[in-house]
C-alpha positions as CSV (number, residue, x, y, z in Angstrom):
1,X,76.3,-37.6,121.7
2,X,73.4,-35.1,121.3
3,X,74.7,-32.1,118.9
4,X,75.1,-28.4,120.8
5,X,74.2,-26.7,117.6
6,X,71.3,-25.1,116.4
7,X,71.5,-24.4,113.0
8,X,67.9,-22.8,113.0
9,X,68.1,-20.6,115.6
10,X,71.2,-19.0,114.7
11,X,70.0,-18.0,111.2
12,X,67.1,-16.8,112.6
13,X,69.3,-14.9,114.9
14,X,71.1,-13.4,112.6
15,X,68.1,-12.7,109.9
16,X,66.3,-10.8,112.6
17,X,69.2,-8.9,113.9
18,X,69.9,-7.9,110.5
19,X,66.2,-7.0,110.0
20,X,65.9,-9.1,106.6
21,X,62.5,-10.9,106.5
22,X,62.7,-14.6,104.7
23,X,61.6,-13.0,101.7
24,X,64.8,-11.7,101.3
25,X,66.2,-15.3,100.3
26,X,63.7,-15.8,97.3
27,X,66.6,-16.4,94.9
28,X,68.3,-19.6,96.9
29,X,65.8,-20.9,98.3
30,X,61.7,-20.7,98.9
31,X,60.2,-19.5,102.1
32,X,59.0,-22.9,103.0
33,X,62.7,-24.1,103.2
34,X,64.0,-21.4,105.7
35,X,61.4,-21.8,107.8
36,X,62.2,-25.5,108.1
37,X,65.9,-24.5,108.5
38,X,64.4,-22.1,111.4
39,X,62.5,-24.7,113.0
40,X,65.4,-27.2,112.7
41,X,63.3,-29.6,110.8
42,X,66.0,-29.4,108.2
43,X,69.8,-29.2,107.8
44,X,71.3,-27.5,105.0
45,X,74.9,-28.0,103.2
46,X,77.9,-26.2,103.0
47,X,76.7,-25.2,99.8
48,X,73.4,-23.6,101.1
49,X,75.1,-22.0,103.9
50,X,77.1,-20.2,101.6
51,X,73.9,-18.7,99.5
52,X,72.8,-18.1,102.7
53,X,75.4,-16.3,104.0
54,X,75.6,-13.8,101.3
55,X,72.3,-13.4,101.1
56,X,73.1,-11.9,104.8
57,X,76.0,-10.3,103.9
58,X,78.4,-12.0,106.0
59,X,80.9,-14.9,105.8
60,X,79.4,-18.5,106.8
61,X,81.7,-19.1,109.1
62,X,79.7,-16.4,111.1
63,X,77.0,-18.0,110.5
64,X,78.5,-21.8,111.7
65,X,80.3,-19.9,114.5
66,X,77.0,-18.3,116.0
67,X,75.5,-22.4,115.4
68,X,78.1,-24.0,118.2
69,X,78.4,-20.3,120.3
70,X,74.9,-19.7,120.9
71,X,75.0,-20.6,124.5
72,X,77.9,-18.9,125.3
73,X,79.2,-15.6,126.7
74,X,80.6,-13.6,124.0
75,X,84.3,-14.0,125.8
76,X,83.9,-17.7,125.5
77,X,82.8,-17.7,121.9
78,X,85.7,-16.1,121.4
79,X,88.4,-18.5,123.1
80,X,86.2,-21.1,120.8
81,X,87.6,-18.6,118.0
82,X,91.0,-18.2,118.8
83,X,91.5,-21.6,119.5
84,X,89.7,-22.9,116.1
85,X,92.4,-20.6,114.8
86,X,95.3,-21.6,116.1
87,X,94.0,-25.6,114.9
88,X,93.7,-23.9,111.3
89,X,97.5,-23.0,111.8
90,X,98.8,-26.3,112.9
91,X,97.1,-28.3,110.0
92,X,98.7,-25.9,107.2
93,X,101.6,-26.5,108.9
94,X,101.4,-30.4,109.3
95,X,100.5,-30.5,105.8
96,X,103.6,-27.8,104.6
97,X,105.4,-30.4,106.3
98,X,104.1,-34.0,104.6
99,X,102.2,-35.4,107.5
C-alpha cells in the first residue's frame, strides 16, 4: 500500500507559513537534515518530531495531522480530526474497562 503522507512537504508547509527559515532548527538538528526531511529523502521519529514541533511552536500532532491531510479540503481534514478523536475515546475506554 503506497503511503498518502508526506512528511516533507508538510514541514515545509508549515516552516514557510510560519516564516521560519531552516536555520531556525540549528539546536535539533543541522540544515542538511531538514532539507532531507523536506525532500522526503528521510523519515524522522516521534522523538524528532517533537524537537521539531517546538521549534515551530506548535503541537506535533499538527504537524502529523497536516502529513495525512495534505490533500484534503480543510472540512475533510477535519472529519479525519473528529473521528481520530472519538477512536482516542473508545481505547481509554476499552482500556478503563480491561480489554
Amino acid at each position: 500500500m503506497k503511503s498518502t503522507s508526506s512528511f516533507g512537504s508538510s514541514l515545509r508547509f508549515v516552516r514557510e507559513a510560519l516564516g521560519i527559515p531552516q536555520e531556525e532548527f540549528d539546536l535539533v538538528s543541522s540544515r542538511t537534515y531538514i532539507s532531507a526531511l523536506e525532500r522526503d529523502l528521510k523519515q524522522p521519529t516521534i522523538a524528532k518530531i517533537d524537537s521539531l514541533a517546538t521549534v515551530l511552536g506548535i503541537h506535533p500532532m499538527a504537524l502529523i495531522t497536516l502529513c495525512y491531510c495534505s490533500r484534503m479540503t480543510r472540512e475533510q481534514a477535519k472529519q479525519v480530526l473528529a473521528t481520530t478523536a472519538e477512536q482516542v475515546d473508545a481505547l481509554f475506554d476499552a482500556h478503563a474497562q480491561g480489554r
